[in-house]
C-alpha positions in Angstrom: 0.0 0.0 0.0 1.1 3.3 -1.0 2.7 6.0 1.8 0.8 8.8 2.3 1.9 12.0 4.4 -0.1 14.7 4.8 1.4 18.1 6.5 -0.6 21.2 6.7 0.8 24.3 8.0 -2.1 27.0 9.5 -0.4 30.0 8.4 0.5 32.0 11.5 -1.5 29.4 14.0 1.1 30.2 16.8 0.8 29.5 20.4 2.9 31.9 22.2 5.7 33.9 22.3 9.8 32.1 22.0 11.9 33.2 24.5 13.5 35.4 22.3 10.4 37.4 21.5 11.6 40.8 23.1 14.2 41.1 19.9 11.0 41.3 17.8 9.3 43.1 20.0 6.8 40.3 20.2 6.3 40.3 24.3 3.3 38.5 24.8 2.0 37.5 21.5 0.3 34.5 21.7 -2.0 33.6 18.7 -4.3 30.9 19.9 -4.7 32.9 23.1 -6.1 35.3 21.2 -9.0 33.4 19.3 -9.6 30.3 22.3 -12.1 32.1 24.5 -13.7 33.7 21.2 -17.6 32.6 20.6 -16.5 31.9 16.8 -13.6 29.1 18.1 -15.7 25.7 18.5 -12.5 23.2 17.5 -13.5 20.2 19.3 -11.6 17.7 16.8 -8.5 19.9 17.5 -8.8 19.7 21.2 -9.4 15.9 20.9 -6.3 15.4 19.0 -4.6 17.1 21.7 -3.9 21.0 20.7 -4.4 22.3 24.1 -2.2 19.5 25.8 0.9 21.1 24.2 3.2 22.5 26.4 2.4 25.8 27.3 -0.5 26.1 26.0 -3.2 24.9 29.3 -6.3 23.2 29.0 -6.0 20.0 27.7 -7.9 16.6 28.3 -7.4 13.4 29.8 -6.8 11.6 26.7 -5.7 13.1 23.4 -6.1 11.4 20.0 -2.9 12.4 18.4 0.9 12.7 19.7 1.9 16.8 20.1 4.8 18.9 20.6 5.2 22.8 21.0 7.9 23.7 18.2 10.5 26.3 18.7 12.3 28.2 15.4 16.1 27.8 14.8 16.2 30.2 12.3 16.5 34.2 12.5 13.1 35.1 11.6 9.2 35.0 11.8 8.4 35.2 7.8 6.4 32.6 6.1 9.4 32.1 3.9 11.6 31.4 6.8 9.5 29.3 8.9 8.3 27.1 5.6 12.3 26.4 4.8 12.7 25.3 8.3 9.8 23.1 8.3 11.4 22.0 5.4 14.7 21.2 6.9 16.7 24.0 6.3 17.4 26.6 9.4 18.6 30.2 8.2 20.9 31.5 11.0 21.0 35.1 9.1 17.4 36.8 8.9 16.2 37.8 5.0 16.6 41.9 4.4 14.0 43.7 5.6 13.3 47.3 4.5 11.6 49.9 7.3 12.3 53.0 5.6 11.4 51.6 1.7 13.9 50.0 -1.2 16.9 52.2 -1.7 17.3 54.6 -4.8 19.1 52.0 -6.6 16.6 49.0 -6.6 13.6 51.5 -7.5 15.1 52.9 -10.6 16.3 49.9 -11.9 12.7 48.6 -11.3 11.3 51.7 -13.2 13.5 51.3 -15.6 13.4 48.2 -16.3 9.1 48.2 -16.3 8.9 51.6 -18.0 6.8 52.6 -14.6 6.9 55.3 -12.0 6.9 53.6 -8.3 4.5 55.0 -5.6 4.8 55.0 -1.9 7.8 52.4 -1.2 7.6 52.2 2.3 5.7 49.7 4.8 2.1 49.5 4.8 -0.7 47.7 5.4 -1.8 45.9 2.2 -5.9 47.3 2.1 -4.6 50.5 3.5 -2.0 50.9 0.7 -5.0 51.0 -2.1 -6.8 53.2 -0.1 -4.3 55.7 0.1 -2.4 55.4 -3.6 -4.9 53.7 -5.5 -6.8 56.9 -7.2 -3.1 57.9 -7.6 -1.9 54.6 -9.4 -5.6 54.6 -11.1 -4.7 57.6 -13.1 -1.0 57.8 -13.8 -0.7 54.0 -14.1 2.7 54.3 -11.7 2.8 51.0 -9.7 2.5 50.9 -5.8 5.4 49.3 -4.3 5.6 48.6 -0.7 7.0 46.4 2.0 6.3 45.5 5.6 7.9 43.6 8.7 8.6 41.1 6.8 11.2 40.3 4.0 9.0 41.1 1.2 8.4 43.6 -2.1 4.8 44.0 -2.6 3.5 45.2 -6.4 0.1 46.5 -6.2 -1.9 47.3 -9.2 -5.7 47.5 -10.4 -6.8 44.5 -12.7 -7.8 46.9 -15.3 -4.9 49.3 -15.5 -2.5 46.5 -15.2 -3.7 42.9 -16.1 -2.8 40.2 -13.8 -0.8 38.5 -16.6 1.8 41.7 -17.0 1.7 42.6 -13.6 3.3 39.2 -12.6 5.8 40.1 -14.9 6.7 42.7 -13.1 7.0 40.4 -10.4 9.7 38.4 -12.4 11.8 41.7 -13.4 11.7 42.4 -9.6 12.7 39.2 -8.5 15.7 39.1 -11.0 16.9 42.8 -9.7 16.5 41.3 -5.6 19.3 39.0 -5.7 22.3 39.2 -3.3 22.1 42.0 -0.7 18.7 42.6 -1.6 17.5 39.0 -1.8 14.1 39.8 -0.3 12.1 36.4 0.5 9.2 37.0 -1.4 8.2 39.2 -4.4 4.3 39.9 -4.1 2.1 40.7 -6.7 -0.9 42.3 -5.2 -3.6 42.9 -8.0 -6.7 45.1 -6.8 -10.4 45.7 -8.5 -13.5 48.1 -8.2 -13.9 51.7 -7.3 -12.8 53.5 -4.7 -11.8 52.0 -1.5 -10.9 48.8 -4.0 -10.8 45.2 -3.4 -7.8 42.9 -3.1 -8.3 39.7 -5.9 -7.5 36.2 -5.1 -4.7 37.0 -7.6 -1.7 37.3 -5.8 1.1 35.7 -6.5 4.3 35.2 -4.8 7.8 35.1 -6.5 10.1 33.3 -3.8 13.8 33.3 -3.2 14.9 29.8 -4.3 16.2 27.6 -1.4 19.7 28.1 -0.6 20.1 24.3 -0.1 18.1 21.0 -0.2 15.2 20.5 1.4 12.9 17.2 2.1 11.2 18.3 -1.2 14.0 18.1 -3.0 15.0 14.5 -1.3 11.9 13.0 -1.8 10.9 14.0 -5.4 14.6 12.2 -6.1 13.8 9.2 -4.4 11.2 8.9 -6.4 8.7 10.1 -4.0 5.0 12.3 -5.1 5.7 16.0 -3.7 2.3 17.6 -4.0 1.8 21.2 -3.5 -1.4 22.9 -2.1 -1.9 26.0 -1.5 1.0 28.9 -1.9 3.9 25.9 -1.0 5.4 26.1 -4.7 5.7 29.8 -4.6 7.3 29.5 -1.0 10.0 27.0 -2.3 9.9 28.6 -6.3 8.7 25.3 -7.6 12.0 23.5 -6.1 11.5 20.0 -5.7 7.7 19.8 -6.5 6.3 17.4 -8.6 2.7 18.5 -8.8 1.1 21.8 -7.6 -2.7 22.9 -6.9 -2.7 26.6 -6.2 -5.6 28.1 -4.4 -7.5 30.9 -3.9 -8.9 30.6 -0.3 -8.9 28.4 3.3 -12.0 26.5 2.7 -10.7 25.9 -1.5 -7.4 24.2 0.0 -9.3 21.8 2.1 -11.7 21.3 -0.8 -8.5 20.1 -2.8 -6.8 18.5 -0.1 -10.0 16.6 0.1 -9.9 15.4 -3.3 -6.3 14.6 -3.2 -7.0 12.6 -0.2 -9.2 10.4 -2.8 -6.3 9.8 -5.1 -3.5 7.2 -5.2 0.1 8.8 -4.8 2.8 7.5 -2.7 5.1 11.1 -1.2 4.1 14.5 0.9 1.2 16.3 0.2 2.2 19.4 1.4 -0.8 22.3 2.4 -0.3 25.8 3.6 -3.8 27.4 4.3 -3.1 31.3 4.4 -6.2 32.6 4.9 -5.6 32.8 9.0 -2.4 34.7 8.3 -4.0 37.0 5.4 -7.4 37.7 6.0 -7.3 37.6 9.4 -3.9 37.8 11.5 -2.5 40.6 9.8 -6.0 42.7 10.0 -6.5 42.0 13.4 -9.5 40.0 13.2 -10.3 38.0 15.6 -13.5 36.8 15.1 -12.6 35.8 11.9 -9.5 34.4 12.8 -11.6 32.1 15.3 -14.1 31.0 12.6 -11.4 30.3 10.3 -10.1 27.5 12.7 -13.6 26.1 13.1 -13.8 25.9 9.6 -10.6 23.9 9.6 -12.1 22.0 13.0 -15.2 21.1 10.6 -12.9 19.7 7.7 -11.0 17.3 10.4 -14.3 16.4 11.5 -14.9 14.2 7.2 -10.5 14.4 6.4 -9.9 12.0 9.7 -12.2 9.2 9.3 -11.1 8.8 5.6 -7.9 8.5 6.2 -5.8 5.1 5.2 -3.8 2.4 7.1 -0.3 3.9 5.7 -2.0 7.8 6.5 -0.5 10.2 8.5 -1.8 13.9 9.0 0.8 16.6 10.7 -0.6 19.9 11.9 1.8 22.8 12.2 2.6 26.5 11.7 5.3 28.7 10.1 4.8 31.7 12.7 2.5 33.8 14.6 0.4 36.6 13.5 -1.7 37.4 16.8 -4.5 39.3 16.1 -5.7 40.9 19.2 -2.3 42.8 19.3 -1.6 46.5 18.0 0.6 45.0 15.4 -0.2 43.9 12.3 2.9 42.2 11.4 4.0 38.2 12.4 4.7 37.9 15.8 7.9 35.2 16.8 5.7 32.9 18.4 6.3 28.8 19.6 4.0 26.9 17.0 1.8 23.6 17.3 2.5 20.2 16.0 0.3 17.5 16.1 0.4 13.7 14.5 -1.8 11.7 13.9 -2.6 8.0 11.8 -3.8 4.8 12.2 0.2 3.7 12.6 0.7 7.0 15.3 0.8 6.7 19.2 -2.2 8.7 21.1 -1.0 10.8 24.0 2.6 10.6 23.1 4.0 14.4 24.6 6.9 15.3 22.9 7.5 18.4 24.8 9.3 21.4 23.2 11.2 20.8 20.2 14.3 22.5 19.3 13.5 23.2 16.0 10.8 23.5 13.0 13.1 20.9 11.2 12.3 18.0 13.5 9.1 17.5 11.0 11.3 17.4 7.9 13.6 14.8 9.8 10.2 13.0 11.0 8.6 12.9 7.5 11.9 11.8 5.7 12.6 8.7 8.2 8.7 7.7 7.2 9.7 7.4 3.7 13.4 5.8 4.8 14.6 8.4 3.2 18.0 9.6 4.2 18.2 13.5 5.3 21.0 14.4 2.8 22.0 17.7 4.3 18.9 18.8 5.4 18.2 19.5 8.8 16.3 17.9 12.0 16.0 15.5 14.6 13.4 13.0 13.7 10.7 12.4 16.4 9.1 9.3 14.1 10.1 6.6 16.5 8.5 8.2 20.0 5.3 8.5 17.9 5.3 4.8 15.9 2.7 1.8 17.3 
């Protein structure tokens, strides 16, 4: 019977602050703490499998369903690119530029020159606030709005009808070429925008990663032969690098409907699911109640996913970050994140405390496969969890 592994990462689920918060200034972020006492949280499979018997976290029951550890980042950052990398087995001791005052002079007007475009605002924003305030501007000059945030990232916004999607991801492209080196910024956003005055962010964006700087389980699967299936925004996060088949979506409930399907399908490898709506649509606008239904949603798709699931299954639950909404910031927060496993072949109840590092799933997921790690990162906790 074929393997199956699937790992799903709740963009931004974290469940605390890391020691190490302060340098972030993250003090007392805590993500789930947030959205647990919210009317809109009713996560009863979650709490079964054993979310709120990880360490740290209070609250849990006599018996959870699944194994579970409180995961602690390696690498210098709280970015989706970072935390997905580590996940992935590769930590990043240096943290990807960031850019609090804008892009210098010499990245814009190589940008503008090489678009034929004016740039707008270059400095950080909030991504619906940005439109509101340049959008009438970029309406009638055409200029493109370029701004940044927290975060290693170079955001392109642009209206759907003044620039179509098609040519504004080419923009994308001509500014991922230009941030290389120094200015290796993780992500390149493409942030297309419709309607009148305030606007409407599309379910068009599009993200232009910085390739990998090494291996990752992806990589060592898809050469041992192994299905690597990507769901969600995972083959823009890793720039297609070692992914054999990808399913891009355009919301939380449309990446369970595919993970669904794929759950129907024969393939032996990863099927590996970011769902970005928490961090999105609701972390990084401070919305907690919707934050809170968003995990009940996900609570409601565990409630038909775990009964379907074969002998040879196993189902990982993690983050890449925090992004708690109930603080002033808007940004990610550096926050612990959950794990829990889960499978007909997986342990109930196994508490795997605090684990050093994100990697410790990549380790995990390559030992199920009897795949050696190859460079990539990661103590495997497969055996602790096994029958």
């Amino acid at each position: 019977m074929s393997k199956r592994f699937f790992l799903i990462v709740l963009d931004s689920f974290g469940v605390g602050e890391l020691p190490d918060a302060y340098k972030w200034k993250d003090e007392g972020s805590n993500t789930l703490g947030a959205i647990r006492n919210h009317p809109n949280f009713n996560c009863p499979n979650l709490t079964n499998l054993g979310l709120f018997n990880i360490e740290g976290v209070g609250g849990g029951i006599a018996s959870p369903k699944a194994s579970y550890a409180r995961m602690c980042e390696q690498s210098m950052g709280k970015d989706t690119t970072i935390g997905h990398w580590e996940i992935a087995g590769i930590i990043s001791p240096e943290p990807l530029p960031t850019y609090p005052n804008g892009f210098p002079d010499e990245v814009i007007k190589e940008f503008e020159k090489l678009t034929g475009r004016k740039v707008i605002c270059n400095k950080p924003y909030s991504g619906t606030e940005v439109i509101k305030d340049y959008g009438r501007e970029h309406v009638e000059t055409g200029a493109l709005i370029v701004y940044t945030s927290a975060d290693s990232v170079f955001q392109i916004a642009a209206h759907e009808d003044i620039v179509p999607v098609e040519k504004l991801y080419e923009y994308c492209e001509i500014a991922r070429k230009i941030l290389v080196g120094k200015h290796g910024v993780g992500r390149v956003i493409a942030r297309p925008f419709n309607g009148e005055y305030p606007f409407t962010r599309t379910s068009n964006r599009h993200d232009f990663s910085l390739l990998p700087p090494k291996d990752t389980m992806l990589n060592v699967l898809q050469r041992a032969g192994y299905d690597t299936i990507s769901v969600g925004k995972i083959y823009d996060i890793f720039a297609g690098s070692g992914v054999s088949e990808s399913h891009r979506t355009t919301s939380n409930t449309h990446g369970m409907e595919v993970t669904k399907e794929l759950q129907k399908k024969d393939f032996s490898g990863l099927c590996f699911v970011n769902l970005v709506d928490f961090d999105m649509k609701y972390g990084h606008r401070n919305d907690v109640p919707g934050y809170a239904a968003a995990a009940t949603e996900f609570d409601n798709f565990l409630s038909t996913f775990l009964p379907e699931m074969r002998e040879d299954d196993i189902l990982l639950i993690t983050a890449d970050h925090g992004c708690d909404p109930a603080t002033p910031s808007t940004d990610h927060s550096r926050e612990y994140t959950p794990m829990l496993i889960c499978g007909k072949s997986i342990k109930s109840g196994v508490n795997l405390g605090t684990r050093s590092s994100f990697s410790d799933i990549s380790a995990t997921v390559l030992e199920y496969f009897g795949v050696a790690q190859q460079g990539t990162k990661g103590e495997s906790f497969l055996k602790a969890v096994t029958k």
